[in-house]
Residue, then its C-alpha position, 0 to 999 in steps of 0.5 A: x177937706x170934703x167942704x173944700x172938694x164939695x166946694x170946688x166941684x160947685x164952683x167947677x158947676x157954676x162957671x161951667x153953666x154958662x159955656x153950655x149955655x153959650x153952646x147950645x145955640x150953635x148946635x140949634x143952628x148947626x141942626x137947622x143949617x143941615x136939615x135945610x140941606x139934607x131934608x131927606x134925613x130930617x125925621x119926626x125923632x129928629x125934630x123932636x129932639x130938636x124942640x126938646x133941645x130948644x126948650x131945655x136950653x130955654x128952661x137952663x137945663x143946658x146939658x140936657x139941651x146939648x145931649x138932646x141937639x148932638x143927636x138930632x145934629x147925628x140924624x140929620x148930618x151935622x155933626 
């Protein structure tokens, strides 16, 4: 019974990676088209949340990514 939930639950991860990674990209355009319309709010943290975002969906870390993106995107009005 545990292999099979263990099992499950891996698989659930392995299917699921590439939905993140298809995600984050739209984030980063999501970031960039509000920034470029309310420059005003694009702070330091902001970008630097930003590049964190880019290299970690760089380097497969797509959940990381995401976290990162959504909150640049809260700073600068894009979400």
């Amino acid at each position: 019974m545990m292999k099979r939930t263990l099992l499950a639950a891996a698989l659930a991860a392995f299917v699921a990676t590439p939905a993140f990674a298809a995600e984050c990209p739209k984030l980063m355009k999501s970031y960039d088209d509000a920034a470029a319309k309310n420059a005003s709010k694009v702070t330091a943290e902001a970008k630097k949340l930003r590049a964190d975002g880019e290299a970690d969906h760089k380097a497969g870390k797509h959940t990381e990514s995401m976290t990162a993106l959504k909150k640049a995107g809260a700073i600068v009005g894009a979400m």
